[in-house]
N, C-alpha and C positions, 0 to 999 in steps of 0.2 A: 597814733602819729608815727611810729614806728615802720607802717607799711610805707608812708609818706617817704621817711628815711632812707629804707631800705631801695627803693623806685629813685630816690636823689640820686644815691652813688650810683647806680645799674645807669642810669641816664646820664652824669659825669663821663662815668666813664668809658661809655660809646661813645657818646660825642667827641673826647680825647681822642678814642683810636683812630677818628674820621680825622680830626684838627692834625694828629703825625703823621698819617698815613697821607695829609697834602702836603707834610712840611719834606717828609721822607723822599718825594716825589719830588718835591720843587730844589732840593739837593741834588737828583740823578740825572735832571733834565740841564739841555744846553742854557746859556746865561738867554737867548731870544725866544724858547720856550717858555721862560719866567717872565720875560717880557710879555708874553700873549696870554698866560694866566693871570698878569695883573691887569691888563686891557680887558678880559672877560672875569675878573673882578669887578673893577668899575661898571664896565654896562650890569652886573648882577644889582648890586647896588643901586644902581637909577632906575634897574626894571624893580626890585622890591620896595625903594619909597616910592614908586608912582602905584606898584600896585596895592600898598596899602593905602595910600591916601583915595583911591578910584574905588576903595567899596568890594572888591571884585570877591569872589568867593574862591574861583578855581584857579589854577595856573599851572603851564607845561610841566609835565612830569609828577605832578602831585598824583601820589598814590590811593585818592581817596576810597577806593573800593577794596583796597585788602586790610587787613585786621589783624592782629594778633591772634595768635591759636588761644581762643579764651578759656580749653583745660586749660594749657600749661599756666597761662595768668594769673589763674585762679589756685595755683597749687599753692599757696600761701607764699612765707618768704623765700624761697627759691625761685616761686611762678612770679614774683614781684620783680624782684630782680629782672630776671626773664624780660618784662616788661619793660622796663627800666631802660636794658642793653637799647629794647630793638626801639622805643622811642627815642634812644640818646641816638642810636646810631641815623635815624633821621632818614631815611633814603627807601627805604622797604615798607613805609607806610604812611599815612595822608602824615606830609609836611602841615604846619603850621602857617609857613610861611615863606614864600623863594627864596629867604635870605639863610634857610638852611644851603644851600648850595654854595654860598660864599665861604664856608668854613672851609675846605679845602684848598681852594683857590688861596683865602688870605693866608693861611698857614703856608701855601706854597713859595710867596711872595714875601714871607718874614722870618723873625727868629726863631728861635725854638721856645722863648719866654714869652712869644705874642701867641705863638702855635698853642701850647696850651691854655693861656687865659683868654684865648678863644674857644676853645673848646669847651673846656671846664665852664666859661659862662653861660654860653648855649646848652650845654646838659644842666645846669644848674635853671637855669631861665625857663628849661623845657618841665621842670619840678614844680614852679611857683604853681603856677594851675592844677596838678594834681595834692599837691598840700592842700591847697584850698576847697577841692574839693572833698578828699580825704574828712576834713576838719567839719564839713556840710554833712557831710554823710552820717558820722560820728555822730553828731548835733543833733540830726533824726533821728538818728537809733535812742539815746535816750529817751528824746521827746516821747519814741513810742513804747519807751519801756516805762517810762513815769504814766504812759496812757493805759499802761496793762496793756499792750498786745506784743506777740514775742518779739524783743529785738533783735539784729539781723546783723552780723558785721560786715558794712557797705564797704571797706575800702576800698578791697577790687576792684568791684563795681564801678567805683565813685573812678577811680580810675580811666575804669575802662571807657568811662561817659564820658569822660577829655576829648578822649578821639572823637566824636561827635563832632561834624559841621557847625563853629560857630565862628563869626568874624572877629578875629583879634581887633585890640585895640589899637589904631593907625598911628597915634604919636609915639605910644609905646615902643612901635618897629624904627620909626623912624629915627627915634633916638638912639635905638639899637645900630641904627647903620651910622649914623654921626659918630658914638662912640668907639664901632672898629674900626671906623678911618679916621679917626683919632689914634686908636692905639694901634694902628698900624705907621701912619706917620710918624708917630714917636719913635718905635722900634728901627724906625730906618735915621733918625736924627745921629 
C-alpha cells in the first residue's frame, strides 16, 4: 500500500499546482476576464453532468492515446511518484472526466482556500481508483503465492491499468459537480 501512498501525494499535488496555477491566473486577469472564467465554468459543469449521465466514453480534449512513459513508472518509488505528478496534473493524459478541466476555472473564480481543496480533492479522488487497485493486485499476488507460483509485485502495474478505458460511475461525478458548486458558492458567501 505504500506505492498507493506514494502515487496519493504525486497526484495531490499536481492537481494543486493546476488548482494555483487558475487561482494565480484569476488574480492577474481583469475583474470581466473572471467573469468569463466563471461563465465557462458553469457551461464545464453542465457539459460534464450531462456527460456523465449520457454514458459517453470520449470527450474534447481527452488525451486517451498518450501514456505514461512506463520505464520511468515503473522505477519504483520515484517512478511512482512520477506517475502520480502526471495523473494529478490531469491534462497530459486520458482525463477521467471533463470535470478535470473545471479545476482551474473554479480556482480562478474563488479563494485561495476553495483553490486548494479543489485541488487537493481531485488529486486525492484521482488515488481512490488506484488504491483499489493497488489493494486487487496485492490480493493476487498472494493468492498466487499461497498457489506456489512466483508472486509478482503488481502495483505499478495495477496502477498503470487505471488508465485503461473504463466508464466512471455517473452519480459519483455528478456529486462531484454539486459539491464544488457548493463549495464554491460558500467561498464567495
Amino acid at each position: 500500500m505504500a506505492a498507493a501512498l506514494i502515487f496519493a501525494i504525486g497526484a495531490a499535488v499536481g492537481a494543486v499546482c493546476v488548482a494555483m496555477g487558475g487561482y494565480g491566473a484569476g488574480r492577474l486577469l481583469p475583474p470581466v476576464a473572471v467573469a468569463v472564467a466563471a461563465a465557462g465554468l458553469a457551461v464545464i459543469l453542465v457539459f460534464a453532468a450531462g456527460w456523465h449521465v449520457s454514458g459517453a466514453v470520449r470527450f474534447p480534449g481527452d488525451l486517451g492515446g498518450v501514456q505514461a512513459n512506463r520505464q520511468l513508472a515503473q522505477a519504483g518509488p520515484a517512478g511512482t511518484l512520477y506517475f502520480g505528478l502526471l495523473l494529478g496534473v490531469g491534462f497530459r493524459t486520458r482525463m477521467a472526466t471533463p470535470l478535470w478541466y473545471a479545476i482551474p476555472l473554479a480556482a480562478a473564480v474563488s479563494g485561495i482556500g476553495a483553490a486548494l481543496a479543489v485541488g487537493l480533492g481531485a488529486g486525492l479522488g484521482r488515488s481512490g481508483p488506484v488504491a483499489r487497485a493497488v489493494a486487487d493486485s496485492l490480493a493476487a499476488d498472494r493468492a498466487a503465492a499461497r498457489a506456489g507460483s512466483a508472486a509478482a509485485d503488481g502495483t505499478v502495474a495495477a496502477g498503470l491499468r487505471i488508465a485503461t478505458r473504463r466508464r466512471s460511475d455517473a452519480a459519483v461525478a455528478v456529486a462531484a459537480v454539486v459539491i464544488m458548486g457548493a463549495a464554491l458558492a460558500a467561498a464567495h458567501l
